[in-house]
DONUKE-296742 format. One line per 3 residues: number of its first residue (from 1); for each residue x, y, z of C-alpha. Coordinates in pm, whole numbers, plus 32768, in hexadecimal, padded with zeros to 4 digits. Layout:
! residues N
NUM = X/Y/Z | ...
END
This chain:
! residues 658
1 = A134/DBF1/D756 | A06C/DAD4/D832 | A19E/DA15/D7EC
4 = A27B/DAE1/D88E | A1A0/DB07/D9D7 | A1E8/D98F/DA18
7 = A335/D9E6/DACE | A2B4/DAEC/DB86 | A17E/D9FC/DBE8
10 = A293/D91D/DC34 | A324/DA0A/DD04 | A1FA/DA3C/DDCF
13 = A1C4/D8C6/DE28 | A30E/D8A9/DE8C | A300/D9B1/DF77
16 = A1B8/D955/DFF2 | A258/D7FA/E03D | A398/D880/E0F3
19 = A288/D94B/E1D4 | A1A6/D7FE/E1F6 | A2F2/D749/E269
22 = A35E/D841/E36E | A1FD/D864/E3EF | A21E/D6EB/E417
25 = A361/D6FA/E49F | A2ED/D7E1/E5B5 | A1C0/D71C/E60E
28 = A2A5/D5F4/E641 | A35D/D6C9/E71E | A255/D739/E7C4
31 = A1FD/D595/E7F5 | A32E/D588/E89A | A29C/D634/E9D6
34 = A177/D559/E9CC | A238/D423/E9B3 | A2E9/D495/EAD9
37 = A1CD/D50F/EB9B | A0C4/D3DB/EB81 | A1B3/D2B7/EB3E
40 = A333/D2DC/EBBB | A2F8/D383/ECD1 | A1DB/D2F0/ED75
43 = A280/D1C1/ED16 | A3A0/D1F1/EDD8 | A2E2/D233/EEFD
46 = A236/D0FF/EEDA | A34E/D039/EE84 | A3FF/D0D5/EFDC
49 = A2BB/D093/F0D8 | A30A/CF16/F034 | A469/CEED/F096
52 = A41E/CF88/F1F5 | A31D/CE82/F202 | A40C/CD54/F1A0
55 = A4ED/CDB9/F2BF | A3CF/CDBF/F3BF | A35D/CC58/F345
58 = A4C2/CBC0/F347 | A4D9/CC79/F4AE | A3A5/CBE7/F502
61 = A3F5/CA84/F4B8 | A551/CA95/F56C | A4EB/CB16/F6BA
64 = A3CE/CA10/F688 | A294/CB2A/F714 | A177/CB85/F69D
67 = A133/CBCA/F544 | A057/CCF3/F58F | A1AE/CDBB/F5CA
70 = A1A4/CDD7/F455 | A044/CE50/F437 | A0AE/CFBD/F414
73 = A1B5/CF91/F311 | A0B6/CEF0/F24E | 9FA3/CFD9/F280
76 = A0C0/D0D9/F1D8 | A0F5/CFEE/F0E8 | 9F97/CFE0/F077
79 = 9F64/D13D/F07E | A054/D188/EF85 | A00E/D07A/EEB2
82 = 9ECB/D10D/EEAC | 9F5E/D281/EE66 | 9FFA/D1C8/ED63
85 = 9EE8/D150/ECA2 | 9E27/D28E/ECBE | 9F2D/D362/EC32
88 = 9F65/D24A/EAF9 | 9E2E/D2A1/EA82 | 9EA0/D40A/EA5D
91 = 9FB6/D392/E975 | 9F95/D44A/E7F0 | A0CA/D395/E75E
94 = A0AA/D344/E5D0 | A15A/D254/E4E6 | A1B9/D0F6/E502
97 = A292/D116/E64D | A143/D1AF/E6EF | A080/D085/E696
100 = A176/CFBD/E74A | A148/D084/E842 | A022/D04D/E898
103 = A014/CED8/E857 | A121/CEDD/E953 | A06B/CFAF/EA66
106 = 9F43/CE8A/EA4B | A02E/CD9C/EA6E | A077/CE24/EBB5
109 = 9F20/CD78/EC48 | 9F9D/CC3E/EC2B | A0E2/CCA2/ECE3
112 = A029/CD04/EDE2 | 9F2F/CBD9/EE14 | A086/CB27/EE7E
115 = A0BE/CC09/EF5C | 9F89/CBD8/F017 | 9FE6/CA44/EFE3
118 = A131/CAA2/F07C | A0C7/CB5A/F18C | 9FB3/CA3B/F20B
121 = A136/C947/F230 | A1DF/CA34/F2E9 | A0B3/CA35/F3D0
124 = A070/C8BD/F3F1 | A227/C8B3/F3E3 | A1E5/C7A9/F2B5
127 = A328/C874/F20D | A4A2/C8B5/F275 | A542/C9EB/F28A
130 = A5EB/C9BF/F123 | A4CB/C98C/F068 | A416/CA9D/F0FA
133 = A554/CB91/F08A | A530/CAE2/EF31 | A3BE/CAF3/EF34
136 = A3BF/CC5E/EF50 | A4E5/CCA4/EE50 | A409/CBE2/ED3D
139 = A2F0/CCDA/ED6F | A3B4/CE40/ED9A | A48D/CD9E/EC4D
142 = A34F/CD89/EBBF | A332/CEDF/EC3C | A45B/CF62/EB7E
145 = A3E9/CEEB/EA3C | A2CB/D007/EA45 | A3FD/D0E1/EA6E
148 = A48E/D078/E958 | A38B/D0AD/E87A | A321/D1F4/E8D0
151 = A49E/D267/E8A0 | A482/D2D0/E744 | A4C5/D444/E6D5
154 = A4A6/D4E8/E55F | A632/D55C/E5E3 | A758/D440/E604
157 = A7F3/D4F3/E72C | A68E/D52C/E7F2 | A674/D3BA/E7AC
160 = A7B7/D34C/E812 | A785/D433/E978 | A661/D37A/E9BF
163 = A6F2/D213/E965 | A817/D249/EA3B | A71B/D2A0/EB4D
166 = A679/D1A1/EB16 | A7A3/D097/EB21 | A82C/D142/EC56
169 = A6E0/D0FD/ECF3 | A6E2/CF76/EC9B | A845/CF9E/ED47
172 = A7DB/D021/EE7A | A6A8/CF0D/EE78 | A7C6/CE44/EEA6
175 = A83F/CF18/EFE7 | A6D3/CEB4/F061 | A6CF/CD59/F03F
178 = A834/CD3B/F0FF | A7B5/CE18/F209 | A68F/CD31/F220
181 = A752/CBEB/F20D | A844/CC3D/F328 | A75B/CCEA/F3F1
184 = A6A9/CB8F/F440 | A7F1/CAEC/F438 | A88F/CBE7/F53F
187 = A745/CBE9/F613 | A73B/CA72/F601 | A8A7/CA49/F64B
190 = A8FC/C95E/F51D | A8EC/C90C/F3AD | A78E/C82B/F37B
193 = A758/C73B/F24E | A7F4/C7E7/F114 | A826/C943/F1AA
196 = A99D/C91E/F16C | A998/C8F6/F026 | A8BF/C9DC/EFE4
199 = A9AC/CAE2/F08D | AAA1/CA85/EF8E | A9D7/CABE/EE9E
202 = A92A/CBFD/EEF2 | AA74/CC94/EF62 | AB1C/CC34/EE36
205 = A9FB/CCE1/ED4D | AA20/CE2D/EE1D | AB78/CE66/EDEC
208 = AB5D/CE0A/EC6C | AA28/CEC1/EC0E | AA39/D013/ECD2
211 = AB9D/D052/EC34 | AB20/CFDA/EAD6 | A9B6/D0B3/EB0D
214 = AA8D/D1F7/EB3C | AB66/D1C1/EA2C | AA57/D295/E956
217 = AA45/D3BA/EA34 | AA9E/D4FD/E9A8 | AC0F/D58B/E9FF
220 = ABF4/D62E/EB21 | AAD8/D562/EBB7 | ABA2/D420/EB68
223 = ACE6/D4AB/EC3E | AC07/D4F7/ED54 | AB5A/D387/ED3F
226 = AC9C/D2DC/ED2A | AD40/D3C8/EE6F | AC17/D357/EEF5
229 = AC96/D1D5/EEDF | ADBA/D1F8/EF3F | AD60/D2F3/F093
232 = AD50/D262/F1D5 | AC05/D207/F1F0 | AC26/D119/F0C5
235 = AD83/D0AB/F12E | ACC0/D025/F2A3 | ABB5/CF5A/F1ED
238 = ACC6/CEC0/F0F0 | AD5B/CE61/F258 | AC5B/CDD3/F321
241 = ABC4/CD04/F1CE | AD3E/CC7F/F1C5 | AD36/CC1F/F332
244 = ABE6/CB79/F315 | AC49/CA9D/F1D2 | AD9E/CA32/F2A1
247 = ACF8/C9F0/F3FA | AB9F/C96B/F367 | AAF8/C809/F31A
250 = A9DA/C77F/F340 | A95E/C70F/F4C4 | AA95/C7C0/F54D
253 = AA93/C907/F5EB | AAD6/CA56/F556 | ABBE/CB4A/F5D1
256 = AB20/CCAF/F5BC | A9C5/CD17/F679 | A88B/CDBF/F5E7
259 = A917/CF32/F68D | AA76/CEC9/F5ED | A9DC/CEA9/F49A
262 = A8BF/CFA1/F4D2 | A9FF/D0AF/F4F8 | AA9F/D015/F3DB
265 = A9B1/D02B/F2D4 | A8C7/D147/F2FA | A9D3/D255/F2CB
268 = AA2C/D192/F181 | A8E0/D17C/F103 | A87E/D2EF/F16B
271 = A989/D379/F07F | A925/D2AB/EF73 | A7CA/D307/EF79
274 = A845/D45D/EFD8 | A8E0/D460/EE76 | A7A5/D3FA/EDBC
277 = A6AD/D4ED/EE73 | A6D8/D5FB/ED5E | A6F1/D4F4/EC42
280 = A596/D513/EB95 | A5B1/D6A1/EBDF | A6C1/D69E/EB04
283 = A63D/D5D4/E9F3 | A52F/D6CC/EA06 | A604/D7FA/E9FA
286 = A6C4/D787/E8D8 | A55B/D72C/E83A | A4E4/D8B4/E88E
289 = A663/D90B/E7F6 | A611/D841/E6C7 | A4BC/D89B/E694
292 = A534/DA52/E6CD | A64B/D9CD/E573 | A511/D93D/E4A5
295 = A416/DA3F/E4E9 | A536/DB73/E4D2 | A599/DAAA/E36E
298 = A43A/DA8D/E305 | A43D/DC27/E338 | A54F/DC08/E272
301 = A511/DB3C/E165 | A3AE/DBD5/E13C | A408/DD39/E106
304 = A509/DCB9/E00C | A424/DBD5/DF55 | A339/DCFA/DF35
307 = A449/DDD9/DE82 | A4B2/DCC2/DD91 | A351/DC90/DD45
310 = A342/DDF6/DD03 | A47E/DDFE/DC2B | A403/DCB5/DB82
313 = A29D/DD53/DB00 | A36E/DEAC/DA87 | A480/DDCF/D9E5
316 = A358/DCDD/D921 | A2DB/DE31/D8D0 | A417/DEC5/D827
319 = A48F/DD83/D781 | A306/DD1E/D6F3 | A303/DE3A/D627
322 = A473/DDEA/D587 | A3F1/DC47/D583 | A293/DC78/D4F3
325 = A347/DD8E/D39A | A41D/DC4D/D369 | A32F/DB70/D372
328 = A280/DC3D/D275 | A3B2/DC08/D19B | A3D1/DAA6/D1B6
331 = A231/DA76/D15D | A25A/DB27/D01C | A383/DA79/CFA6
334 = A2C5/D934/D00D | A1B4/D989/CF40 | A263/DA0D/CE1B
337 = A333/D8C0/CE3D | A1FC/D7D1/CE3A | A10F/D882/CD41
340 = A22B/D938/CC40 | A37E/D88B/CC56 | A36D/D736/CC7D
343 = A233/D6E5/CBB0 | A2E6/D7C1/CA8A | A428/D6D1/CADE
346 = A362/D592/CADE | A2C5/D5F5/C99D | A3EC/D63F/C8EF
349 = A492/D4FA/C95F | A38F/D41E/C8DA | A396/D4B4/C7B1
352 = A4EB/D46A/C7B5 | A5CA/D588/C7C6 | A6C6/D56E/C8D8
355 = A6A8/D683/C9AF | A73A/D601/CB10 | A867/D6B4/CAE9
358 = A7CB/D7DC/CA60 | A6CF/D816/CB93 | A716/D949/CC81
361 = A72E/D8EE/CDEE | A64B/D9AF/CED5 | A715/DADC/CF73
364 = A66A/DB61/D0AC | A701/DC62/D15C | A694/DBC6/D2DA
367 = A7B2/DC12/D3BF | A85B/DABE/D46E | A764/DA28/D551
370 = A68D/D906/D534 | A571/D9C2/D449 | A6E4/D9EB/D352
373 = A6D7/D873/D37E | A567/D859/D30D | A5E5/D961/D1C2
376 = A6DE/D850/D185 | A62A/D72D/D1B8 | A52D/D7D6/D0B9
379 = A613/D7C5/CFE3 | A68B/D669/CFFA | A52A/D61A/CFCF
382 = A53E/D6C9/CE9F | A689/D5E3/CE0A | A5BE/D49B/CE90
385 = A48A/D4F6/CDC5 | A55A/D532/CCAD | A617/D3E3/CCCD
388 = A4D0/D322/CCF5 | A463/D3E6/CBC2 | A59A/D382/CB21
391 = A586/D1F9/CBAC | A44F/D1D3/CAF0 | A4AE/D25E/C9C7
394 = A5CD/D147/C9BC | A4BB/D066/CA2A | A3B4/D0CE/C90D
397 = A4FB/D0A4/C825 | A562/CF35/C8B5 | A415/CECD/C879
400 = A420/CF3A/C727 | A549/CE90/C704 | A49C/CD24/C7C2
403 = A383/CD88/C6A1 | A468/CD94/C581 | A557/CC55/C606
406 = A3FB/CB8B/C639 | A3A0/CBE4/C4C1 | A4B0/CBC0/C434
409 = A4D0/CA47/C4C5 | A36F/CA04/C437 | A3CD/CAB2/C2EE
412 = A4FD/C9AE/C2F9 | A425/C88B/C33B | A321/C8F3/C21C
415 = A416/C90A/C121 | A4A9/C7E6/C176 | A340/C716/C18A
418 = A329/C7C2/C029 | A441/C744/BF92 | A3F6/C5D0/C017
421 = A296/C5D5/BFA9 | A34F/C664/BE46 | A437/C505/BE23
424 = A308/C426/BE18 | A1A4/C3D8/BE80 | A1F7/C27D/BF15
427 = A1FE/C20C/C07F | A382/C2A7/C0A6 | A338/C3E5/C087
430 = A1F5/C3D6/C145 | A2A7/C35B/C24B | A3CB/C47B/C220
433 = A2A8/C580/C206 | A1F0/C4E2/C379 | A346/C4FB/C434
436 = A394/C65B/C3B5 | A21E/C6B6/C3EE | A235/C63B/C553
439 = A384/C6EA/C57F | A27F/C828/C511 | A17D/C7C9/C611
442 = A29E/C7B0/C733 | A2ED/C928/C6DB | A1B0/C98B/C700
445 = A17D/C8FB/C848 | A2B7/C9A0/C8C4 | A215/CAB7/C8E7
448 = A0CB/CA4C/C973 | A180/C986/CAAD | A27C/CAA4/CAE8
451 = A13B/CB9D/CAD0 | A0A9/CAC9/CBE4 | 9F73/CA6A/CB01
454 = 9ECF/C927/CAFD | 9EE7/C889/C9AE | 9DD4/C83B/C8B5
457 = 9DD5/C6DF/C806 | 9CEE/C563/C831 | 9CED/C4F3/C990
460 = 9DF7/C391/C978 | 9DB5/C268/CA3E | 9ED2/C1CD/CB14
463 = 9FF0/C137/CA23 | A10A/C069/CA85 | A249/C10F/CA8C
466 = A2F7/C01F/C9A3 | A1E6/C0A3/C894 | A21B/C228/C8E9
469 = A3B0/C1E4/C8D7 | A351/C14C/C78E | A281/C263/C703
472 = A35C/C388/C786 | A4B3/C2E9/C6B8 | A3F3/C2D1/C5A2
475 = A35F/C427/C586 | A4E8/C4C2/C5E5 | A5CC/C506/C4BC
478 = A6BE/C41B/C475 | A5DE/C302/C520 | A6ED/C1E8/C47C
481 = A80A/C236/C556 | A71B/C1F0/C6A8 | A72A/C0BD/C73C
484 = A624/C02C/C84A | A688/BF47/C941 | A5EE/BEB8/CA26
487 = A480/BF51/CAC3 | A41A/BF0A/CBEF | A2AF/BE90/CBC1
490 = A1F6/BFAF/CC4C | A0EE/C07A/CC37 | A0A6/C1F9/CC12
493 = 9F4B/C28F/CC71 | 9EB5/C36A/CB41 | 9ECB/C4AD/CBFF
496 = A04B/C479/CBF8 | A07A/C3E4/CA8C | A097/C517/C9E8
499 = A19E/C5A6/CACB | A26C/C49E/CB03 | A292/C483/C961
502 = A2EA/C5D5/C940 | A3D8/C5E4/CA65 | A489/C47F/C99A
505 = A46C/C4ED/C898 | A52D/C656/C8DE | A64D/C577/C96B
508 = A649/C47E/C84B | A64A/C5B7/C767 | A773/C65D/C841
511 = A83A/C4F2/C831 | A81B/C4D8/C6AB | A873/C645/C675
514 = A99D/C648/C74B | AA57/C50B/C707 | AB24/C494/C5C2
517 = AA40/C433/C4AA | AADF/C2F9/C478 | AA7F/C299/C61D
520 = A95F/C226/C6AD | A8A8/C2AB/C7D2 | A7FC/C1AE/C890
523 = A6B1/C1C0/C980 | A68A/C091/CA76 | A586/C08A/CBD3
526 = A582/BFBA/CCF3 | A4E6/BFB1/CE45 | A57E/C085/CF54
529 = A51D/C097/D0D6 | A477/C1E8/D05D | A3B3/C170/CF1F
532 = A420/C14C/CDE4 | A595/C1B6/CD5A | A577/C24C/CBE4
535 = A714/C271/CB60 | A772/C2F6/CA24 | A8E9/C2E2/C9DC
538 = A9BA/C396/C8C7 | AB05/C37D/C84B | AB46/C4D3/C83B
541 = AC72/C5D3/C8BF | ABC4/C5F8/C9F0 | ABCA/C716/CACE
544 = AC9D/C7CD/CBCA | AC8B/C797/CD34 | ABF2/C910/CD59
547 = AB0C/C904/CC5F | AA97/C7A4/CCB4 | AA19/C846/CE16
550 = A984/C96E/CD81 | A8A8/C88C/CC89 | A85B/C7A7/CDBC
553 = A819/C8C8/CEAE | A726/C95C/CDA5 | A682/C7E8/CD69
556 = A632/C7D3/CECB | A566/C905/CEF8 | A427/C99C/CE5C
559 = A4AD/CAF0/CDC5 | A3F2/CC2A/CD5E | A405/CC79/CBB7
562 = A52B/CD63/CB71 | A52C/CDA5/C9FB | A663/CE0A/CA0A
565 = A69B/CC53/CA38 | A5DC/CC0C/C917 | A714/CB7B/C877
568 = A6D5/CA8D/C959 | A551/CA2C/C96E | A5AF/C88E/C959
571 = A656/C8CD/CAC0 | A4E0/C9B9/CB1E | A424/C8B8/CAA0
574 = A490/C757/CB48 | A4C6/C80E/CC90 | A377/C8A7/CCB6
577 = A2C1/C764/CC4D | A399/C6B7/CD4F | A33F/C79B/CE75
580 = A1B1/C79F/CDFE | A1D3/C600/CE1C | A2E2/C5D8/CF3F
583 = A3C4/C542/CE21 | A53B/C51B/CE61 | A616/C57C/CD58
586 = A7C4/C56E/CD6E | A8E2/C585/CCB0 | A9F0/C495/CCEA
589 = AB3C/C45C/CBD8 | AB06/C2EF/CB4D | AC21/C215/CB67
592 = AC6F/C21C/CA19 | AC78/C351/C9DC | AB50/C465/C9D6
595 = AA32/C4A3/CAA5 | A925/C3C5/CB2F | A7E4/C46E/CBA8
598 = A747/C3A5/CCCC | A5BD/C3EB/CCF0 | A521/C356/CE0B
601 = A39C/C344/CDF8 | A2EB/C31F/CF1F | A253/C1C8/CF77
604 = A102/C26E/CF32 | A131/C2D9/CDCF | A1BD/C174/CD7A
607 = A10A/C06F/CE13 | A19F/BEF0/CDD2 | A0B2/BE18/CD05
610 = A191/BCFC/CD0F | A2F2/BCC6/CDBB | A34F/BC23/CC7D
613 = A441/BD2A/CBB2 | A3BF/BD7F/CA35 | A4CC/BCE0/C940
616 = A5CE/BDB6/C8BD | A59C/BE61/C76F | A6A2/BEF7/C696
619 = A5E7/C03F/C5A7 | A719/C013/C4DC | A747/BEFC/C41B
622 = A5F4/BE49/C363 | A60A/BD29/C47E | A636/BD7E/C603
625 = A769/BCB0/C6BE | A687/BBCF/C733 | A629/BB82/C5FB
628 = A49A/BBEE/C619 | A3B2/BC76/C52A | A3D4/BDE1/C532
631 = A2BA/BEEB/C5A0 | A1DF/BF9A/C469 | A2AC/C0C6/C520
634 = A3CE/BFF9/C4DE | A394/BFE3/C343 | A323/C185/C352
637 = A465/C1B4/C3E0 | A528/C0CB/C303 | A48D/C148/C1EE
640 = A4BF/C2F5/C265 | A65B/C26B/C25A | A67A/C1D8/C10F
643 = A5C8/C2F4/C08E | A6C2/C3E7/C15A | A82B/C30C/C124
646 = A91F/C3EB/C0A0 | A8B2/C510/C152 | A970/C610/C1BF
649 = A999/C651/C331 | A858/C712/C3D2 | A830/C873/C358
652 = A7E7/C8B8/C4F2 | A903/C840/C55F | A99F/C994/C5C9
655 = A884/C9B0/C6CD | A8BB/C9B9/C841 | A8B4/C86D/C8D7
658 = A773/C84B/C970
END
């Protein structure tokens, strides 16, 4: 039942977070009118006292009076500057855009130490007339930027109101700055230094941005802004800023008076600034409209949250009863199936009575939701216990079957050591008895390395590997058909000796078994860039392409025992004692015909004595090619083939190869 209260808790925070959001959503609303109350508006203000005061300085300088004319406009100026920065403080914004904010708003001090820098050359007249209009526009731009980052709103069309203000502002900054400019220029009579060109380019920014600024007005707003433009007020200014352009250079007179263009522009400028009055009172009525939608959706949204909560807790109610009977269900058939069934199954399987088929499938009567799901994954569970059950019952019988292969290879090997030591007591059958005897003791350790044991046996010293090629053809059956070539001079530490035999001796045992009895199979090793290269070449039929790659792909990787392989424990064997000693072992076809198995032993577990290259011996024949006295292994083995001509082919020879 706790279970199916986490929806409804669900519910609950989900609702509580739809009521957190509009609370938040008003209160950013609601920071709308403080944004416009102690930052845009006083801003304005104090960006307007400083464009009345660029026009009395650029006055100033042209009639060439007093400075102290100005003193009033800047008294204004400072007083709302100062209105300004008592109101900041008032400012509650929140978020990123409020931090900017008010970095921006303490920015503003160092705006207006170059004011006061400004204003000291306009009084000494170190400044012209241009420089004082672009002196001014760098600090009410700087201006503006406050106004830009205080126009941010939770809503995009709040936001986008108060941006558009904003640009149509900038716009009419540039109405200020031409008023200034040709207010000195008309009182002064003529264009000074690079006044002209700085007409141009004011004049061309005004009649580019003010379109572009109104081009995000809403509908109605944006017809009246652009009849606006195009009304006669707009349509005089366009004229007289044409006439000056034409008429105008610099040192030359201009054709228009201060009255002319006093006449001209003020009706053109009212308008536009007639337009904006009500902007931020309409930002704030669609943030009021917007904030009456969220708080009348919250109402909303709240009463029908409750009533799905409501429905939610009588709903859990209704369907826990009907969850936690099946439940119920499904626990006793669990239990029945862990402690009754399936150990009954499993006992009946190992003692070997096949019962898979026979075993009853759960049947739960569930419905068809996801608990009917659980009731059927039960009994899945149920057929995968019963085919592990069943998996190692095949496995208990495999390894029976690795048991009984294993002993009947020894039983092989002892009567055949029985019936050698029966021909004679003399060093032949000896010798026939120690090579079917260490045949015996190679089956035994099958087992150990593929169990993962260390074996048991006298610590060897390091041997050279001519004398462990030597021993290993000797102790294989039918040592007289190997033939050694030539042995790198090299030797093998005693850890390794042991391995390295067995793993020759496997392949020497593989090459004898699978190859006419009349060939040879031959075992050579020379130095490679790697260490030492051991081959052993038969003259067998080979193998296929396919299973050529399987036998290499299973040489080249260390593989769990799977009994049911054990037809194949030679293969086991020489790869597992290659991976434990980072041996290399590959089948290639020989030339002639056959396979020749390549093992490449690391530079470690073969170290040169002597870069001169061990004679070759033939096992053979009683005298080596070379004609050198042959090894006591030599005679053993000599002596295990004249007791063995006339032999029939190996009894084994039926076996998997390797």
């Amino acid at each position: 039942m706790l279970a199916l209260l986490v929806p409804v808790l669900a519910l609950m925070a989900l609702w509580t977070l739809d009521v957190s959001a509009a609370v938040t959503d008003a209160t950013a609303f609601r920071d709308s009118y403080n944004s416009r109350d102690n930052v845009s508006l006083p801003c304005d203000r104090m960006v307007a006292a400083l464009q009345a005061e660029r026009r009395g300085s650029v006055v100033a300088l042209a009639i060439g009076g007093d400075p102290t004319t100005v003193r009033a406009l800047r008294a204004a100026t400072d007083a709302k500057i100062t209105e300004f920065q008592e109101l900041s403080r008032n400012y509650r914004g929140e978020g990123i855009s409020a931090d900017i904010t008010r970095d921006r708003i303490a920015g503003l001090s160092g705006a207006f130490d170059s004011l006061a820098l400004l204003r000291k050359r306009v009084d000494t007249g170190d400044v012209t007339r241009a420089e004082v209009v672009s002196g001014y526009a760098g600090i009410i731009s700087y201006a503006f930027t406050v106004y830009n980052a205080a126009a941010v709103s939770s809503d995009p069309l709040v936001e986008r109101v108060i941006r558009t203000g904003v640009a149509l502002r900038r716009s009419g900054e540039l109405l200020h700055q031409e008023n200034a400019l040709l207010s000195g220029v008309t009182i002064a009579g003529r264009f000074d230094g690079g006044e002209y060109r700085q007409l141009i380019e004011i004049v061309g920014a005004v009649r580019f941005q003010i379109p572009t600024s109104g081009a995000t007005l809403p509908g109605p707003d944006q017809a009246d802004f652009k009849s606006m433009l195009s009304g006669p007020a707009f349509t005089a200014l366009r004229g007289a800023e044409d006439q000056l352009i034409r008429s105008g250079t610099a040192g030359e007179e201009v054709a228009t008076t201060p009255d002319v263009w006093a006449a001209t522009f003020t009706p053109a400028v009212r308008e536009f600034y007639r337009f904006l009055a009500n902007g931020y009172d309409k930002a704030a009525e669609f943030a009021k409209a917007e904030r009456d939608r969220i708080l009348w959706r919250f109402g909303v949204s709240g009463l029908l949250g409750l009533l799905a909560i409501v429905a939610s807790l009588l709903l859990a109610v209704h369907i826990g009863g009907s969850v936690v009977r099946r439940l119920s269900v499904l626990r006793a058939a669990a239990t029945d199936l862990a402690h009754r069934r399936l150990p009954d199954t499993v006992r009946a399987l190992r003692a070997g009575e096949r019962v898979a088929g026979d075993v009853d499938p759960l049947r739960l009567s569930l419905g068809d939701d996801e608990i009917a799901e659980v009731g059927a994954a039960l009994s899945e569970v149920q057929r995968s216990a019963i085919d592990s059950a069943a998996g190692e019952a095949t496995l208990r019988y495999d390894m029976k079957r690795v048991l009984v292969n294993i002993a009947r290879r020894n039983q092989t090997l002892i009567d055949r050591q029985l019936e050698a030591l029966a021909q004679g007591t003399g060093e032949r059958a000896a010798a026939r008895a120690g090579q079917l005897a260490a045949q015996m003791r190679r089956q035994a350790d099958h087992l150990v390395i593929l169990a993962g044991s260390a074996r048991t046996g006298r610590r060897l010293g390091p041997q050279p590997l001519a004398g462990i090629v030597t021993r290993v053809a000797g102790e294989v059956e039918h040592a007289e058909r190997i033939e050694i070539g030539t042995i790198a001079d090299a030797e093998v530490p005693g850890a390794a000796v042991t391995d390295i035999g067995h793993l020759l001796a496997e392949l020497l045992a593989n090459g004898t078994t699978f190859s006419p009895p009349e060939s040879t199979v031959r075992v050579s090793a020379h130095p490679v860039p790697a260490g030492i290269m051991v081959e052993v070449e038969d003259h067998g039929l080979g193998m296929s392409a396919a299973a050529l790659d399987e036998t290499n792909r299973r040489l080249a990787q260390q593989q769990e025992f799977d009994p049911a392989t054990s037809s194949r424990l030679g293969l086991l064997v020489v790869a597992q004692l290659a991976a434990q000693h980072g041996i290399s072992v590959v089948l290639r076809p020989a030339a002639a015909g056959g396979i020749t198995a390549e093992v490449t032993i690391p530079a470690e577990l073969a170290a040169p004595i002597s870069p001169a290259p061990a004679p070759a011996v033939t096992v053979a024949g009683p005298r080596s090619s070379g004609g050198g006295r042959r090894s006591d292994a030599s005679r053993l083995v000599g002596m295990a083939s004249r007791a063995g001509r006339g032999a029939a082919a190996p009894r084994h020879a039926a076996e998997d190869r390797t």
